[in-house]
Structure formats: C-alpha cells, structure tokens
N, C-alpha and C positions, 0 to 999 in steps of 0.2 A: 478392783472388785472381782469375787470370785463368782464362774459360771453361774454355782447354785445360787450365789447372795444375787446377783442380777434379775434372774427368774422370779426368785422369791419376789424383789420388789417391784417385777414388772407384777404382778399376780395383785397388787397393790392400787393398781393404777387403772388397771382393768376392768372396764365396767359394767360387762354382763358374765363377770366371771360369777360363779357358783359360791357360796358362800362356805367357812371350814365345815368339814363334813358331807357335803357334798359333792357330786361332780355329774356333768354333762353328758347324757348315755340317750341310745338311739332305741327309745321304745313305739312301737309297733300296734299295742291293743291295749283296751283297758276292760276289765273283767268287770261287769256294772252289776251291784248286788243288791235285791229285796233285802227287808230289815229283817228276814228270816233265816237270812243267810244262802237264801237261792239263788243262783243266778239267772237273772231278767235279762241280760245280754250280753253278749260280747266285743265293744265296737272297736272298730278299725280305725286308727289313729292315721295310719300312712297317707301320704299325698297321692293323688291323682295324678301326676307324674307317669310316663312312661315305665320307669323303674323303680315308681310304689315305695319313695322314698321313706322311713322312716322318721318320726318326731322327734328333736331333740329336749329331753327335760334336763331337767335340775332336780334329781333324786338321790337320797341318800347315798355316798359314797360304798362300794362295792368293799369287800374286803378280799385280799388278796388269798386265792385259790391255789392250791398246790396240794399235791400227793391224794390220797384214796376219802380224805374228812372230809365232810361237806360243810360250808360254810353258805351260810341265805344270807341275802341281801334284806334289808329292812324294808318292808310296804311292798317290793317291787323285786321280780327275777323272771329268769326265762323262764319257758315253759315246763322245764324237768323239776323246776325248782317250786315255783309257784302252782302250777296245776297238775305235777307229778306224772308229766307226760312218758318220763322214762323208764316208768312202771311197765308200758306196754310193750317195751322188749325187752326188759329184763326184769323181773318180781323181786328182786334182790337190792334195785335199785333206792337208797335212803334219803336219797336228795329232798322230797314232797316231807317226807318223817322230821327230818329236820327243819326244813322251813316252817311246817305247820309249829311243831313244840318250841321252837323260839319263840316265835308271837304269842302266842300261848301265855307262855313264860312271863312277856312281857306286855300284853293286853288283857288279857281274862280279866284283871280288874280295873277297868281301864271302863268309866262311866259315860259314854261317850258313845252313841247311835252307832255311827261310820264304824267302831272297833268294835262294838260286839255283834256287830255284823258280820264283818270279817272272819270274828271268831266261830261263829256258828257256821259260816262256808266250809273253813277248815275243818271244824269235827264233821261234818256233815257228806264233806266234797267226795265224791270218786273219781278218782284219776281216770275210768275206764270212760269217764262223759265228756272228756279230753276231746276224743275224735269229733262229739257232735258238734263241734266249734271248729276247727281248725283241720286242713287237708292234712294226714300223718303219714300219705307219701313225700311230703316236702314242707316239713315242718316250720315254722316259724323262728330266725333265730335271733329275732328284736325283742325289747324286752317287754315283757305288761303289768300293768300295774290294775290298781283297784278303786271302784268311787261307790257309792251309793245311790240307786234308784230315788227319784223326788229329791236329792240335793240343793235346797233352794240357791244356793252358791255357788253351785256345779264346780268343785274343787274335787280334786284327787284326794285317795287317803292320806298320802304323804306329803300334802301340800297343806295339812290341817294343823292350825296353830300348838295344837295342843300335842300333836304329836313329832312337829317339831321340835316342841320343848324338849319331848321325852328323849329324841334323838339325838341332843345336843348336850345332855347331862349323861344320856346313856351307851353313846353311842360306842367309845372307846372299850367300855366292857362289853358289847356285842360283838363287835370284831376281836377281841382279845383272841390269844391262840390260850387254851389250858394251861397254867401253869410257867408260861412264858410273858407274865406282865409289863410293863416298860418300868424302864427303870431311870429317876432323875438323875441329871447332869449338865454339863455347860455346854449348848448347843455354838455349835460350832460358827451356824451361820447369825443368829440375833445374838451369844454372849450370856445367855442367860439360862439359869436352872430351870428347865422342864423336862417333862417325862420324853424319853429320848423314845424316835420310830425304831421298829427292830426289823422291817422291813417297808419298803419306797415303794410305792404304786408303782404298775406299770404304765411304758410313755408307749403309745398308740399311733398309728400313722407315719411311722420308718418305711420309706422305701424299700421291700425286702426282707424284713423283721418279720414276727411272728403276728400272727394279725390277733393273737391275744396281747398285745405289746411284750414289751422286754424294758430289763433293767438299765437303767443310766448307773445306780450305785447298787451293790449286792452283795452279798458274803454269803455264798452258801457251801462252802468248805473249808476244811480245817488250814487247807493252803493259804489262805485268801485271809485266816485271822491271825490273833497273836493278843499277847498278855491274857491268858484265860477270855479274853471279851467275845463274846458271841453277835451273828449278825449284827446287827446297826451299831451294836455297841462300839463296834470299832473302827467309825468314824461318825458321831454322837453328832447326830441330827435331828432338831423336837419332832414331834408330832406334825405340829402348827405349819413349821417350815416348811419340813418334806410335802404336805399339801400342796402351800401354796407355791412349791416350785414344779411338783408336779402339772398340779391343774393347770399353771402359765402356761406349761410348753407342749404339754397337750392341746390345751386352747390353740398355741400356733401353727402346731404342726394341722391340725385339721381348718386350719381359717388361709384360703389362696392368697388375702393380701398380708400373711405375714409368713410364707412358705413359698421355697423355687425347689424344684428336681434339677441338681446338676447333675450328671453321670449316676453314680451309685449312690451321691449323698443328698440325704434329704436337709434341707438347706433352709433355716427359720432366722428372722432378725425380726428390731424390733429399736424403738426410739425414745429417748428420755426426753419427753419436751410435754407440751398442753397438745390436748388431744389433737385440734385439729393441724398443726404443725407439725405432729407424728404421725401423721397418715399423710402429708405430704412428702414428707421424710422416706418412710416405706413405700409409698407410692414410685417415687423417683430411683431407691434404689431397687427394688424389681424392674422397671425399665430398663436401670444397666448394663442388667443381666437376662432380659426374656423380655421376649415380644410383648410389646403392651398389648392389650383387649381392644376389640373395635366398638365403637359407641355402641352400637346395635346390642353387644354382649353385656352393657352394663344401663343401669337406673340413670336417671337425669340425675339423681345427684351426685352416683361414682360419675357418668360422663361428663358433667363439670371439672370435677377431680381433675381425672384425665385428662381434660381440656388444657387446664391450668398446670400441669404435671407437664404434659408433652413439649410445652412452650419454655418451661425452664430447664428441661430434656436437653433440649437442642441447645440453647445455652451451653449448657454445663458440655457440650461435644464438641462446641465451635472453641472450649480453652477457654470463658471467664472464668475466674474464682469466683469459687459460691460467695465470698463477701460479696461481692456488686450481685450478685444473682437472687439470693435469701441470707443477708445478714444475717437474720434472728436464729439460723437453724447451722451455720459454723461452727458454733459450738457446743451443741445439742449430742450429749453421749448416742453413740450407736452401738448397737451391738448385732455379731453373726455370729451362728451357731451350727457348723457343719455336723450330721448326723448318718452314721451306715450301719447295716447291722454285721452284727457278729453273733454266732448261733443265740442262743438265748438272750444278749446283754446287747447293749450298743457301744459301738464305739464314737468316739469324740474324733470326727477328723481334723476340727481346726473351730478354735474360738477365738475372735476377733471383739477386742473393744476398744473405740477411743471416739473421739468426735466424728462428725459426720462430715465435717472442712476437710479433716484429714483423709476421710473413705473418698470424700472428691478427687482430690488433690492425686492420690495413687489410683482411683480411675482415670483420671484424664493420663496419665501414664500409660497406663495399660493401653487406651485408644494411641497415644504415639508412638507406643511401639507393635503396633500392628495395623497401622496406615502405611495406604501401598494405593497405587495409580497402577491399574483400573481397581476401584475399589468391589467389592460383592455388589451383584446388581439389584438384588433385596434389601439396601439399603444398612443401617446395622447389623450386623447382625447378631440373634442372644449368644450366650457361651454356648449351649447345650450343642447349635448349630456347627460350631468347631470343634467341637469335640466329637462330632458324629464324623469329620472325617479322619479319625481314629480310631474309628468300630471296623471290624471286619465285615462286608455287606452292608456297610454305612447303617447299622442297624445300632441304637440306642441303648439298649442291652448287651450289644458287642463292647463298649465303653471298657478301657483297660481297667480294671478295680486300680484305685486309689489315686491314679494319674486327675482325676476331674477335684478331688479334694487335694491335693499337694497347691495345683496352677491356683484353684481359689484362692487357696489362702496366700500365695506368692502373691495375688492381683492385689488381696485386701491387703495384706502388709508392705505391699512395694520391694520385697526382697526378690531375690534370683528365683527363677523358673526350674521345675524340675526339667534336670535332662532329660528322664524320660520322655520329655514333650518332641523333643527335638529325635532322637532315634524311634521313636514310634514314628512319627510322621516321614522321615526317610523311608521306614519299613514300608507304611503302607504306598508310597510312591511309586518305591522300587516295586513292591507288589502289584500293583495296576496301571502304572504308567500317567495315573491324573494328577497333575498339578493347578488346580485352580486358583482362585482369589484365599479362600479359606487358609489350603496347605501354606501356601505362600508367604501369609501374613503370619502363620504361626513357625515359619521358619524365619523369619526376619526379626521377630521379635524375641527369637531364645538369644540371636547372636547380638543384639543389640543391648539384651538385659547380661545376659550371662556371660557374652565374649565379648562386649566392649567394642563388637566390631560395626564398622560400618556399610550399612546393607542398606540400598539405594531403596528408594519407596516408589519411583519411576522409572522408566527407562534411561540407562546413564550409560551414552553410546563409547565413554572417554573410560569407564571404569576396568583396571589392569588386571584385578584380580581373577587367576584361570581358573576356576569353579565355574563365575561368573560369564566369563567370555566365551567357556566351553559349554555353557547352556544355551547361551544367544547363537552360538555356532549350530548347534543340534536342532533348534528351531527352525533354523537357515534352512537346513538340510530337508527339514520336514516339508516348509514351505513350498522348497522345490519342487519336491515327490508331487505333491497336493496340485501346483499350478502343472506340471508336466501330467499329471493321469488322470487329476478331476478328482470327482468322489468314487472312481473304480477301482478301489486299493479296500482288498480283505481286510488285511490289517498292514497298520503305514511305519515306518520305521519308527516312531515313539512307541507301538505297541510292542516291536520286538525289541528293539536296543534302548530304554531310556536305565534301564535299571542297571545295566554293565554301562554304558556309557558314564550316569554319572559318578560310578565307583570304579571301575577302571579304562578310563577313556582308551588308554593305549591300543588296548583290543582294538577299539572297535571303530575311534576316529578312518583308521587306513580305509577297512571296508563302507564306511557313510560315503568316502570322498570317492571312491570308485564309485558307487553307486549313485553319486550327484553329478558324474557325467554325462552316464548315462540319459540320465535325466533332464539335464543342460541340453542337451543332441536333439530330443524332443521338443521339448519347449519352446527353441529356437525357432521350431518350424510353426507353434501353434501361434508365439509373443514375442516375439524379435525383443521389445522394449523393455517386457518384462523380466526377458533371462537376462540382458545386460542390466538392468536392476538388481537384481539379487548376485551377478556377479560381482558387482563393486561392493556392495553389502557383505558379500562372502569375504572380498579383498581386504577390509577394512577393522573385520573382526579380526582375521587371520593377523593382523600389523599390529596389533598390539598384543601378541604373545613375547614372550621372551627369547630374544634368537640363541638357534645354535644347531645341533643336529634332529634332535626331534622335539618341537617346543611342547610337545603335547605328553603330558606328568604318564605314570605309570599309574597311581592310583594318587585317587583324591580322598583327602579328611572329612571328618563329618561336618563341620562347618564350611569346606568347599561343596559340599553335597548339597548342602542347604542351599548356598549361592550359585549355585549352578539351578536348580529349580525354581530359583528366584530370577536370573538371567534367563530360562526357558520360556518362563511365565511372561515377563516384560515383553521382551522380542515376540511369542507369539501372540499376546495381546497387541500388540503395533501391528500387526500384518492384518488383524482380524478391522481393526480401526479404519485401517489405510481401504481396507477392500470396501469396508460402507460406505467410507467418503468418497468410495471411486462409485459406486453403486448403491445409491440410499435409496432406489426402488427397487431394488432386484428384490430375489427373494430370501427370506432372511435366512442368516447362519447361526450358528451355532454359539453364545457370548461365551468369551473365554473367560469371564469370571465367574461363571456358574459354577 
C-alpha cells in the first residue's frame, strides 16, 4: 500500500475526523449578529488557559491561498478577510471586498434568518469598527466565525443544516481557481473516474516547515511537469482522496498520541486494528521511542492506558515475542511516517509499513544492540536522548540534519545503521573528551550491526583487541592521576589527551606512562594498597598486547576508535563501582553512566 492510499484509509477510520469538505481550524471569536444585521457582540471563544488557547471547529475547508487573488473562506476567515481588518493599513486592501461579494453571491437569496443576517452585516459593516472589538496593536490571528443573536439552538452559521447543504453541492465551485476547473480521470489512489485536485492542501505541524504548512505533493513548475498535464494533473489524484489524506495526516501531526520529534523529523504512525487495540498499539510504540507521560500528566482513562501499556513495555524489553505478550495485535499493519521540511514542500525521510510483530521483533534488536553494563542511569532511555549526544552543546537543534531520519528508519527496518552515526559520535568524543553510557552504546551498536564485530556489553578483562585494551589502559592512567592528586587537577589527562590518544596512541601512550610514574611516587606514599592495585591492573592490560618492539599501533581505525571508548568507558565505570563498594556512605561521585 502506497503512503497516500494508507492515509487516505486511515482518514476512514477515524472518528472525530471532519467530514469531506471540511477541516479542523483554530477559531478564536464569534461575531454574534442582531437580525439587522448589527452586531450585538463579539465573544471570545479561547480558553482560559494561561496561553488563551484557541477552539478547534470543524468549518468549511479553507481553500488554498497563493499569489496577490484573494480567496474567502466560506461562513468563517480571519480578521482581514471577515471583518476587513486590513483596510486599516492599507485602503487598497480587497480581502473584506471579496469575502463580502462571495456571500453575497451565494446568500442574498438564501430564505433563512441566520443568512440574511449576515448579509445585511456585510452591506452594512465598516471595517473602521474593527478596532472597537479587538486590540489592533496585536491583532488576532485565529479564526472567527458568525451566529445569530436569540438562536434558540445556539449553532454557528456554518454549522446550520441548510447551509451545510449549500457547502456541499457548492462548495467545489467556491473554491474553484477561474478558468482552471478539475478535470475527470482515473484517481490514482481509489481507481476510479473523478474530478482530479489540481492542487493538495497544505500539511500543518512539520517541525520547521512554514507555519502556513507546505506541500507533501505539488507541481508548480514547468520542471516538475510533463505531457502538456498541468499541476495535479500529473499525478491524478480525486478531489475526495487528496482530502481525506490530507485531513488524516494533519489530524496526526497535530494529535501527541499519534506524533514523536526525532531530530529534525516530525515523526506520525498510526495502526490498522479496532480502536481500542490501536491505541494500545500507538501507545506502546511511542514508549519505544520517548519518554512515557507521568500519570499526573494524563486522564484516568489515558493513565489506565498507560498503566496497562508500561506493563507490556517492559515485556516487550525483557525479549518476549509480542505473540505471548498481545497475540491479537502481531499482526496488526503499522504504519510510520517520517516528515522534514524542505523550503516550501516536505520532504519524506522514511515510510515504514508492515506488522506491528515485525516493528517488535527489529525493536527488540535495536535494544540488543545497544545494551552495555553499566546501562544509562535514567533507565531507557528515548532516541531523541541519544541523539542529543550528537548536537554540538548537547543542544536538540544541534542534531546533524538527516542523521536522526537515516538511524529511524535503519531501527524500523532492521537494516545497517548510517555511518554517519559511528564518525559523528568519534567527532564529538574526540571533541570534548565525554564518553558516557549514551556515546558508548551507540558505538557498540554501529560495530555490531554494520561491522559484524564483537563489542563486549560489560567489562571483558580477557578481550585482545588493541582499541579495546588501549581504552582500559588510558582509564588506568587517569585513575591514577585522580587517586594520586584527589579532585585538585584543572584538567586530568582525559581532558588533554583522549582525542590523540584514541586516534593515534603512539604519540601520546610514551608521555601517559612517564607521567603515571610520577603519579605512582605519590600515591605510594598517600595508599601503599591502592598503587600496588592498579599496578598489577596496569601489568595485566599491558600482557595482553601483542609483543615485539613497540606493541602500541601508530594509529587506530574508526572501529578501534569505537572500542577503545567502549574499553574507557567499561574500566572507568569499574573503578567508579569499586569505589562505592568500598564507600557506600561517603559522599557521592559523579555516575559514570550519566
């Protein structure tokens, strides 16, 4: 099944979705009119919220805006449009001219209280009484609509049966462009003859995208077409369709339990099953991937969810197959939908679809190849958290563009990891000298998927390889430094040497081992026990190098790079261990898996 047929049929399934013709928009006030056509008032729809959120309705679908034309929304538009607010800086402004003469057009005979209400506001209204309503140093830019003073029903204009109708016989020729009709053919996505869109709503809620959204499909130059066919025509999608794959993925991107922020990519799935088996579905795989919500954060009825979620969470982490864990839902299509922007259009970083057994089955992969003793001391932890130590300033907007979409879609299909993963992660190493639980894991997991190599998940005192051996040495050394001078060290030999160390040891081993004598001389006198400890620990690494004149390599590969920060990391998590167990009330230190 393809992206758009997906969408389209989630749109299907969905049950507070907007009906065709409509769509889900964030209005702010409603303009309440005497049968005169005056207005009685203007009320304030927003919430009482901190930040005065906005109402979401279900009103007439918008029609897609571009170049200097004005085109009005049916019943409902902002304030330039509806109350011709943009008269007041510029007189030239047509926006209010056209709104009003559409309705017009399409109300004046229109037998019906609520519409010749309306109409008489319109011939009637001055844009200049705009201000007596609304602050016009910081205008309103939600949308408003219109109702009737004494409405025994207290409905909106466009929630009125009748003019419903009119929107739904009429609405395609209200949005029409002049002279640029739709024209029938064989939709791509249902197979069948109907008037084909000639252009796609905008999708809304891209991380980074234009906040009036941007194009998923588009053609607006002569590059981009071919056989004489113009926009839509040349890739013949209905009317009907393009809606309802729109409104789907709108719907998801702006609803949290069916949207995660990885890195750059706005990230929507979504589950083919009976509702409440799809929201356990989606429940489970956002925990995969991101911190769950604390009950506090959610309803008794999500903190049930959750409840019952967290518990087959841990399951699915401990290695059962989802059969023993949720039979019913192994074989339940999933679907993920990675999203970035690219200037006006989006781009598609990676679409994912197949069972939900299967989305298990390559998670629990991805958890074994990035389990490591000491694990992160926050417990799982989401991607986004590994990926932040790949930002420069560990900052989330530092996130290397396209590295965050590449590893998803490697996690979701089970194939090889981008390299990138594995040379960013040296880079930033060698950059600041921090190798934590994080770096660690994701360096153990590029050589395990992509090099086939084996990369210990514990401490493995027997392990030959000199990447490896020559990290646990380097730690040695630091250890030293640290029990010889305390915490009176500006900066300790990991600050200055890890980055030439692990890329070319030769340098810089001669000078550690001179300066671990030093160090040795001291110690002796502060812990007799403890310098002859780390002596035989010095001796012990050192015996398993390779003999001859100098066992220590000239430069190391990028995969000994790896295993040598994965040896740093081990050995110095053991000495951090050893020291609690030698001192579980002292004062605490520093975890080295942070």
């Amino acid at each position: 099944m393809s992206l758009l047929s997906a969408l389209a049929a989630a749109y299907d399934r969905l049950p507070h979705a907007p009906p065709y013709g409509y769509s889900s928009e964030k209005i702010g006030f409603c303009v309440i009119l005497n049968p005169d056509g005056t207005v009685a008032e203007v009320a304030d729809l927003r919430g009482t919220d901190k930040k005065r959120s906005p109402r979401i309705m279900q009103v007439p679908a918008a029609p897609k805006r571009s170049g200097s034309t004005p085109r009005p929304n049916f019943t409902w538009d902002n304030i330039n449009y509806a109350l011709g607010a943009g008269l007041l800086g510029d007189p030239n402004d047509c926006r209010f001219d056209a709104f009003k003469a559409k309705h017009l057009e399409y109300l004046r005979d229109l037998q019906l209280p609520d519409a010749r209400a309306f109409c008489r506001f319109l011939e009637t209204w001055d844009p200049c009484c705009v201000a007596d309503y609304f602050d016009m140093a910081k205008p309103p830019t939600e949308g408003v609509v219109f109702a009737l003073a004494g409405n025994p029903a207290k409905v909106f204009l466009h929630e009125l049966p009748e003019l419903h109708a009119l929107w739904s016989s009429e609405g395609e020729r209200w949005k029409a462009v002049e002279g640029k009709s739709s024209a029938d053919a064989i939709c791509l996505l249902t197979g069948r003859r109907s008037p084909i869109a000639r252009t796609h709503a905008a999708i809304k809620g891209v991380w980074g995208a234009q906040v009036a959204g941007a194009a998923l499909v588009s053609f607006n130059s002569d590059a981009y077409e071919s056989y004489g066919h113009e926009q839509g025509d040349n890739a013949p999608v209905s009317e009907a369709a393009t809606f309802a794959y729109t409104t789907a993925l709108n719907l998801f991107l702006s609803d949290k339990h069916h949207r995660l922020q990885i890195g750059d990519t706005s990230t929507v799935f979504w589950a083919e099953a009976e509702e409440s088996a799809a929201a356990e579905a989606e429940s489970l795989f956002a925990g995969f991937f991101d911190t769950a919500p604390t009950r506090d954060d959610l309803a008794a009825t999500e903190a049930t969810l959750a409840q019952k979620v967290g518990e087959k969470l841990g399951a699915i982490r401990e290695g059962k197959p989802l059969v023993q864990i949720l039979p019913d839902l192994a074989g339940a299509r999933f679907h993920v939908l990675g999203l970035a922007p690219n200037a006006a259009r989006l781009s598609v970083r990676f679409y994912w679809d197949s069972t939900f057994g299967q989305l298990v089955a390559n998670y629990q992969r991805f958890l074994a190849d990035m389990a490591l003793e000491p694990p992160p001391r926050d417990g799982w932890p989401p991607l986004w958290r590994y990926l932040v130590e790949l930002a420069v300033q560990g900052k989330r907007e530092n996130v290397p563009p396209l590295i965050a979409g590449e590893w998803m879609r490697a996690i979701l299909t089970g194939s090889r990891y981008p390299m990138t993963l594995l040379s960013t992660t040296l880079m930033r190493v060698r950059s600041d000298g921090e190798v934590n639980a994080y770096r660690a894991a994701i360096l153990k997991s590029v050589l395990k998927r992509n090099l086939s190599m084996e990369a210990p998940v514990a401490l493995d005192p027997a392990n030959q390889n000199k990447g490896y051996i020559l990290g646990r040495l380097f730690a040695v050394y630091e250890e030293v430094q640290r029990a010889a001078l305390g915490g009176h060290v500006n900066a300790t030999i990991k600050d200055k040497f890890y980055g030439a160390a692990s890329a070319t040891p030769q340098k810089v081993f001669r000078t550690l081992d001179a300066g671990s004598q030093n160090h040795f001389s001291k110690l002796r006198k502060l812990s007799a026990g403890r310098a002859v400890n780390l002596e035989k620990l010095l001796t012990s690494i050192t015996d398993l190098m390779e003999p001859g004149n100098d066992p220590i390599p000239s430069s190391l590969s990028a995969a000994e790079q790896a295993l040598f920060g994965i040896g740093y990391y081990h050995q110095r998590s053991d000495f951090f261990r050893k020291r609690d167990e030698a001192d579980p009330e002292g004062s605490p230190v520093t975890d080295a898996s942070a």
